[in-house]
FITI-727680 format. One line per field, with one value per residue (C-alpha): residue number from 1; z, y, x; residue in one letter. Coordinates in steps of 0.25 Angstrom, whole numbers, plus 5000, padded with zeros to 4 digits. Example, Ala and Ser with C-alpha at 12.3 -4.5 7.8 and 13.67 -1.06 7.14 Angstrom:
// residues 2
nr	(1,2)
Z	(5031,5029)
Y	(4982,4996)
X	(5049,5055)
rest	(a,s)
***
This chain:
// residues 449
nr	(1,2,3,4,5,6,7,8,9,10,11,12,13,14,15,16,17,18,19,20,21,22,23,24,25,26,27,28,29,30,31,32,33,34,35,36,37,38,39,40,41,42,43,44,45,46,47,48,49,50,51,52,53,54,55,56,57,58,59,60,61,62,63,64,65,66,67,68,69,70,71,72,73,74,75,76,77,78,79,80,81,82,83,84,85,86,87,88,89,90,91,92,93,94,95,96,97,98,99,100,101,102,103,104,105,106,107,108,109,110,111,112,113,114,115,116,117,118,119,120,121,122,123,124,125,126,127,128,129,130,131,132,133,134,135,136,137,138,139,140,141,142,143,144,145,146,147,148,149,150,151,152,153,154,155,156,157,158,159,160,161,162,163,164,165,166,167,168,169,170,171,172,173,174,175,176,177,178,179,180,181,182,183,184,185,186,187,188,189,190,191,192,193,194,195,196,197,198,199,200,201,202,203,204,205,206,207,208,209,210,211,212,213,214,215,216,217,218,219,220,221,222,223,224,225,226,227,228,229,230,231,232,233,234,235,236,237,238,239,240,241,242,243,244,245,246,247,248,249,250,251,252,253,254,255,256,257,258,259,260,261,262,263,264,265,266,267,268,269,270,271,272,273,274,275,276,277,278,279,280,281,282,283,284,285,286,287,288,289,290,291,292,293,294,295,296,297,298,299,300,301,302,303,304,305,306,307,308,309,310,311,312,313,314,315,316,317,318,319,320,321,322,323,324,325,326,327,328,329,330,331,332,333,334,335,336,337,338,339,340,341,342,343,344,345,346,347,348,349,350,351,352,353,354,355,356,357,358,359,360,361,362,363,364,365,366,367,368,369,370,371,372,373,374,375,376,377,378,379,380,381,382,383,384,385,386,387,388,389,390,391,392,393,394,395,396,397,398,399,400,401,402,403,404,405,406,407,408,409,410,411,412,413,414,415,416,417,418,419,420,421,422,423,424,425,426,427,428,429,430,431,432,433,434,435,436,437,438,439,440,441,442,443,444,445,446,447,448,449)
Z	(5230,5241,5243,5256,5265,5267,5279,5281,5296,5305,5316,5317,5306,5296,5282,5280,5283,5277,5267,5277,5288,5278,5274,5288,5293,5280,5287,5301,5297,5285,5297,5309,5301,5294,5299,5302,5314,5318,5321,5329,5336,5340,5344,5354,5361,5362,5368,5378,5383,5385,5393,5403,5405,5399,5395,5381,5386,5377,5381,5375,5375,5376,5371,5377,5366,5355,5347,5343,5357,5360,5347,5353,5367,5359,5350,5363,5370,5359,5359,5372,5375,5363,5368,5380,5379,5390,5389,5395,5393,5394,5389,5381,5375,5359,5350,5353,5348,5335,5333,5333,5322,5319,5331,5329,5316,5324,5334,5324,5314,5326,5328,5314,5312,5324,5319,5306,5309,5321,5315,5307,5316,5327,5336,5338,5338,5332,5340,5329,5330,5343,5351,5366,5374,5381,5392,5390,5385,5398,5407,5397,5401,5414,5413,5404,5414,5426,5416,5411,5424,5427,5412,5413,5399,5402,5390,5389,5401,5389,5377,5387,5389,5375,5371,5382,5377,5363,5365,5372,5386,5392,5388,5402,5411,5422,5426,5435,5433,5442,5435,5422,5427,5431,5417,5409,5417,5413,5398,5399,5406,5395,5382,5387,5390,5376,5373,5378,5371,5358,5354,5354,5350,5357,5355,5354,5359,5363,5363,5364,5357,5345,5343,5339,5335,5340,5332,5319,5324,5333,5324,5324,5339,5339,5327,5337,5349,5342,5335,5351,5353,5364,5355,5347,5335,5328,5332,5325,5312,5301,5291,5276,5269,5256,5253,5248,5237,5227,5228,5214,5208,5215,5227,5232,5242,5245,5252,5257,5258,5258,5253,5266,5276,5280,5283,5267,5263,5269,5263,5251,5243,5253,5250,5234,5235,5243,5233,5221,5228,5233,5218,5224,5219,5226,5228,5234,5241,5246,5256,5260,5273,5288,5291,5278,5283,5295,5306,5315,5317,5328,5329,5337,5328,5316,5321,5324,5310,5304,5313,5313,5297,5297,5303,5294,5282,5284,5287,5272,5266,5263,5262,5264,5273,5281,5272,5272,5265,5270,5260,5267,5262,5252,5246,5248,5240,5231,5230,5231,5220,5209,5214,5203,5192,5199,5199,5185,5181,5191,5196,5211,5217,5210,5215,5230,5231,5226,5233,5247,5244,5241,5253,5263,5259,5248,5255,5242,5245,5237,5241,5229,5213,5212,5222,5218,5205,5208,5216,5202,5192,5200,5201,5186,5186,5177,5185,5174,5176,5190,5195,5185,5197,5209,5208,5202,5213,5216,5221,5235,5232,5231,5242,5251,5245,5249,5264,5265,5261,5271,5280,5277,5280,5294,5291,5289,5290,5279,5271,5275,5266,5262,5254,5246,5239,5226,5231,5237,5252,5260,5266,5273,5277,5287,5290,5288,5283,5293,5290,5276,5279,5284,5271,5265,5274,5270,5257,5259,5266,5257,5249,5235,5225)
Y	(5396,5386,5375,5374,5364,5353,5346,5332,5333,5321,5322,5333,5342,5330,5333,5317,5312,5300,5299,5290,5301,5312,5305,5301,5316,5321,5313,5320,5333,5333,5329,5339,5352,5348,5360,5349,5344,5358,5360,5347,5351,5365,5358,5347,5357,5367,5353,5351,5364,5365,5352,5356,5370,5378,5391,5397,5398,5403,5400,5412,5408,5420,5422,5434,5437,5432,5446,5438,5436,5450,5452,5440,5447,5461,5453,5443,5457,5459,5444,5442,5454,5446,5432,5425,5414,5417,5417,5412,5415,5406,5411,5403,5402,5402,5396,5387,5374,5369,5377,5389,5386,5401,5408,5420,5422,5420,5429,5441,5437,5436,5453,5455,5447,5452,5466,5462,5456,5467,5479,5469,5464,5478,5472,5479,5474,5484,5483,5486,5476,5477,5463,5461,5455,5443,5452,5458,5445,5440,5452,5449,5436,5438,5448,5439,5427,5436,5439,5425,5420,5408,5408,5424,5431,5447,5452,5466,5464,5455,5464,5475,5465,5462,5476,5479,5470,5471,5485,5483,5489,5477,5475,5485,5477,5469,5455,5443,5431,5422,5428,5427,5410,5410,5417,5406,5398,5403,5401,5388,5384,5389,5384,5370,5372,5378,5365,5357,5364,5361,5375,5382,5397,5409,5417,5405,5403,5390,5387,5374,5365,5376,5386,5401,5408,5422,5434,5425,5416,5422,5422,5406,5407,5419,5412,5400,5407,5414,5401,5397,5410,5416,5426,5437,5444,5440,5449,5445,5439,5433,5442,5443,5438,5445,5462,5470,5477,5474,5480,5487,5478,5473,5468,5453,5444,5435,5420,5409,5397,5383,5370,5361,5377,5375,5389,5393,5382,5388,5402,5401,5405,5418,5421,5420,5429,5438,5441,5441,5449,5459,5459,5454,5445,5431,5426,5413,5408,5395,5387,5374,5371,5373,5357,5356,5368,5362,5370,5360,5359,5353,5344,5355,5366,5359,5354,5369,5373,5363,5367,5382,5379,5373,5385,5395,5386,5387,5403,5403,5394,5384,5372,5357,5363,5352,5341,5341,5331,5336,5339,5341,5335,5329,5335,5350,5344,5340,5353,5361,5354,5358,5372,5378,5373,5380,5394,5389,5388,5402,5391,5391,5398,5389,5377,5381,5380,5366,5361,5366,5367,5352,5349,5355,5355,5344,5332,5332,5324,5329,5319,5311,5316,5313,5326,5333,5333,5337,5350,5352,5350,5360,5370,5369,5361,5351,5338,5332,5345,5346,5332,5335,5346,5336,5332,5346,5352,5367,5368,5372,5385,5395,5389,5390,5404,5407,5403,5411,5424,5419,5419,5432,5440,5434,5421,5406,5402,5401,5407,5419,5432,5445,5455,5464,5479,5481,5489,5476,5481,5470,5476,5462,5448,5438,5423,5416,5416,5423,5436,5436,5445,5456,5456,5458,5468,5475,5475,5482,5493,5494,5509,5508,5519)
X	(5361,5359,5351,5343,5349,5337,5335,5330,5324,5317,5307,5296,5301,5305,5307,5310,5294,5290,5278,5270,5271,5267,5254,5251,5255,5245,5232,5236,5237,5227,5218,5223,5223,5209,5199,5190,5200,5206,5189,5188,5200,5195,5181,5187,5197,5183,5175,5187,5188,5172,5172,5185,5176,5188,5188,5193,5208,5219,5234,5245,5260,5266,5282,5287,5299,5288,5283,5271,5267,5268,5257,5249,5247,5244,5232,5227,5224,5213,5210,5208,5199,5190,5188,5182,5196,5207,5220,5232,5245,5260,5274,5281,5298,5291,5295,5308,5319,5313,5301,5310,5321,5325,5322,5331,5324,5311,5313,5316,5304,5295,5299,5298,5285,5278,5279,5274,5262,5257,5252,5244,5237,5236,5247,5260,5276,5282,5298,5307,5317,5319,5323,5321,5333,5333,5332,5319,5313,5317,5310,5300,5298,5297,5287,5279,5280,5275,5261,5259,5258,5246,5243,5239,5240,5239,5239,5241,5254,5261,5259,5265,5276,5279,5278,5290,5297,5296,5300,5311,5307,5309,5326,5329,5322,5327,5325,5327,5333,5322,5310,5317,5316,5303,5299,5307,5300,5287,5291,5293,5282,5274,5283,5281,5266,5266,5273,5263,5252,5259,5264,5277,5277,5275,5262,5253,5239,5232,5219,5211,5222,5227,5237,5237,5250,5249,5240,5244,5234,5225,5214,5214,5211,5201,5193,5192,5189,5176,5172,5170,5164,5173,5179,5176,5178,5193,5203,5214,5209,5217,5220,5219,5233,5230,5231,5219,5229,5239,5253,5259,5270,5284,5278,5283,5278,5288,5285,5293,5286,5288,5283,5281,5276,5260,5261,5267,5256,5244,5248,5254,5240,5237,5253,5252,5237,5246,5255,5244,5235,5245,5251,5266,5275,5275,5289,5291,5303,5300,5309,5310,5303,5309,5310,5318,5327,5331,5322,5316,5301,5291,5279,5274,5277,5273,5261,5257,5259,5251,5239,5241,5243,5229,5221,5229,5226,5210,5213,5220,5207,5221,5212,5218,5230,5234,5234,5248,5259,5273,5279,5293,5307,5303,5291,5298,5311,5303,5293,5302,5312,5301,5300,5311,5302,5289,5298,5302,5288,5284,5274,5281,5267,5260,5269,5271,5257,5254,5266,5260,5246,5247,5256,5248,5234,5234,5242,5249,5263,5275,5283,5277,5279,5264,5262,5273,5267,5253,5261,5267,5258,5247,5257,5260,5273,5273,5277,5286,5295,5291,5298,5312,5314,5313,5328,5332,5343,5344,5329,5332,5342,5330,5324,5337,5338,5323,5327,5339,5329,5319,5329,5335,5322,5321,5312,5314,5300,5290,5280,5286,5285,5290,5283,5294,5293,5295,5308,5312,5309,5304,5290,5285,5292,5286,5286,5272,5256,5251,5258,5253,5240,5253,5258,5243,5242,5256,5254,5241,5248,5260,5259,5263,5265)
rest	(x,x,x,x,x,x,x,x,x,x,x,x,x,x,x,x,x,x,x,x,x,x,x,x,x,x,x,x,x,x,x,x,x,x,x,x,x,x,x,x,x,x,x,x,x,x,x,x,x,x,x,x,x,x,x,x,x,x,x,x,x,x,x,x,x,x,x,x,x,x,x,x,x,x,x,x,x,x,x,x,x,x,x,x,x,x,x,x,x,x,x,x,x,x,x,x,x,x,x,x,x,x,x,x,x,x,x,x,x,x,x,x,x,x,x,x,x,x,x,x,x,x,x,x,x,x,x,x,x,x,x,x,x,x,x,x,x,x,x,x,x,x,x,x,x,x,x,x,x,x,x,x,x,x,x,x,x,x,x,x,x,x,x,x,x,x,x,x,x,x,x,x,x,x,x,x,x,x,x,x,x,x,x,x,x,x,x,x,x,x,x,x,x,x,x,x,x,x,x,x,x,x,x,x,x,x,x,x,x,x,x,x,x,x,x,x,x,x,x,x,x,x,x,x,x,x,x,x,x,x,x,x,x,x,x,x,x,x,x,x,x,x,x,x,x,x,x,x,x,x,x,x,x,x,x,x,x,x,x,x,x,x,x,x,x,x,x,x,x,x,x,x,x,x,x,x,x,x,x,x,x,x,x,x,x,x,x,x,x,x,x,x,x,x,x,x,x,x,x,x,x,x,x,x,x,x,x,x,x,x,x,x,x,x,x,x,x,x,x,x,x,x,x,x,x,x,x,x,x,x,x,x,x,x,x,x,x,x,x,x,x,x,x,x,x,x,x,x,x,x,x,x,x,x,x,x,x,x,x,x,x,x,x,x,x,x,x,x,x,x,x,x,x,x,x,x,x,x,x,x,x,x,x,x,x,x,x,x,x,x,x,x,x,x,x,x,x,x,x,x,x,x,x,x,x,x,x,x,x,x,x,x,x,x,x,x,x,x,x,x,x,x,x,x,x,x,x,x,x,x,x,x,x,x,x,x,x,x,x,x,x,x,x,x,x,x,x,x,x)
***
């Protein structure tokens, strides 16, 4: 077996910080992400849009080749006929250069995942594997650019657009070279507006200074629209992350997390009640994180996370997230060096846990032996065995192997999860927390002798 090739990068996505920057990034975040600020934010953006006499205005960046843009124009339809807001509409390229590290791999889990999460939520994708040409994406586009004109956003004209070309109506039409310009054109002009704005991806929506990713998200921005009273009754609601029944023996819930991932953080207690409620076998496969795996990251993208991170955090009762000391390089090599003993002593729930309970909602650094050993000792490793493992080789093998699984199945980001028969059928698999309440949900639907 292997070990994972570790990777020592500078600038935005450094695993090389120094200890002063990650105190001093500690104070910044634990301050930026408090609900205290996140309130005072959303209170001088409402004072400033009362004084300029704007209206509650939403801005949609719309991807035509994007599935979960397809899905945000089905659920918008419902939104829109609920709220007093308006809504303006920009296409946008998505997600690009560093922020898009595997974008094959994107491009296929983006199908995959989309026809995952729709019936879930009342939406439809449902394409088979279908994948429109560059041909149709282009007609598409054009098409698209002719709607989105003078920031309109006609809503039902773009989910009939997207359902041509997800279903492939679209790969025997005809189209011109000039108007294919003008819709490039059109694309740009959007990405570096969307750019400005501090955002990236396709499917986003903006409003008053904060970002909503698609339906995953929408209830962030409906909560927030009826705490000003210009919207009703929440359409698209978060939903429950734990089943209502407990599945006969055999069952397993794979997850692949990581020490230094918010997103693995902020979940890792809905995941382990998952698994006990639903009476499956947690496995854990944890990997080392992205930046130390060679994929690039942004200020941009990482700045998102952390303040996405925050609002998910409160939605999951995760209290402290955001007091944050980076563990990464370092702290990881170190975490993760003493993880053969917590598999040794079957603590390894028990120490992924402390390791990034303390990371991100503690301030704990694990850089030091003092912190490494409060990690340890509330795990249930004893620190005089714990530290004989931190120059122990070997180590990195099952996480390479973990990778290389992850891989296989068609992700490379973490937590991601797969729920297993007892015949060894794979029933679910999907990248990131917001698709636990689909696995509650399955589970609750799964017939059983």
């Amino acid at each position: 077996m292997s070990q994972p090739t570790i990777t020592r990068q500078t600038g935005a996505s450094s695993s090389t910080q120094s200890r002063l920057f990650r105190f001093l990034q500690r104070q910044v975040l634990k301050s930026r992400l408090s609900d205290k600020q996140i309130t005072q934010k959303r209170e001088r953006a409402e004072q400033l849009r009362q004084k300029e006499g704007r209206d509650h205005h939403i801005q949609v960046f719309y991807q035509v080749d994007d599935p979960y843009s397809h899905l945000l124009m089905q659920a918008l339809k419902l939104v829109q006929a609920n709220t007093s807001a308006t809504f303006s509409g920009h296409l946008t390229q998505g997600v690009s250069g560093n922020n898009n590290p595997e974008p094959e791999l994107l491009i296929a889990l983006a199908r995959t995942d989309a026809a995952f999460v729709a019936p879930g939520y009342g939406l439809y994708f449902d394409y088979g594997t279908y994948v429109p040409s560059d041909d149709a994406i282009k007609v598409a586009s054009i098409q698209a650019s002719q709607l989105l004109t003078n920031g309109a956003l006609p809503i039902d004209e773009l989910i009939t657009l997207g359902n041509c070309l997800w279903s492939g109506e679209l790969e025997s039409a005809d189209y011109k070279a000039d108007a294919f310009s003008v819709a490039e054109a059109a694309i740009a002009e959007g990405s570096k507006y969307q750019q400005e704005l501090g955002h990236y991806a396709g499917a986003m929506l903006h409003y008053e200074g904060e970002w909503y990713w698609g339906i995953d998200r929408l209830y962030h921005l409906e909560q927030r629209l009826q705490g000003l009273e210009v919207c009703g009754n929440i359409l698209f609601p978060r939903q429950a992350t734990l089943p209502t029944r407990t599945l006969s023996q055999g069952y397993q819930l794979e997850c692949y997390p990581s020490l230094r991932s918010p997103y693995s953080a902020i979940c890792f207690d809905a995941v382990c009640e998952l698994a006990d409620r639903a009476g499956a076998e947690l496995t854990l496969k944890p990997v080392l994180p992205m930046v130390m795996r060679g994929v690039t990251l942004t200020r941009t993208k990482g700045a998102y996370i952390m303040s996405d991170c925050a609002r998910e955090a409160k939605a999951l009762n995760k209290l402290g997230f955001g007091n944050f000391y980076d563990p990464i390089g370092e702290g990881v090599i170190r975490g993760f060096s003493i993880y053969p003993l917590a598999i040794e002593k079957g603590v390894e729930r028990a120490y992924l846990k402390s390791f990034m309970d303390g990371a991100f909602c503690e301030g704990i650094n694990s850089l030091s032996n003092r912190g490494l050993k409060t990690i340890c000792e509330r795990a249930g490793l004893p620190w005089k065995e714990a530290k004989t493992y931190l120059n122990k080789p070997g180590w990195g093998e099952t996480l390479e192997q973990n990778r290389q699984d992850m891989y296989s199945w068609g992700s490379w980001g973490v937590p991601s999860f797969r729920l297993i028969a007892p015949n060894g059928e794979v029933l679910a698999q999907a990248w990131g927390q917001d698709r636990l309440w689909r696995f509650a949900q399955l589970i609750d639907q799964i017939e059983t002798p």
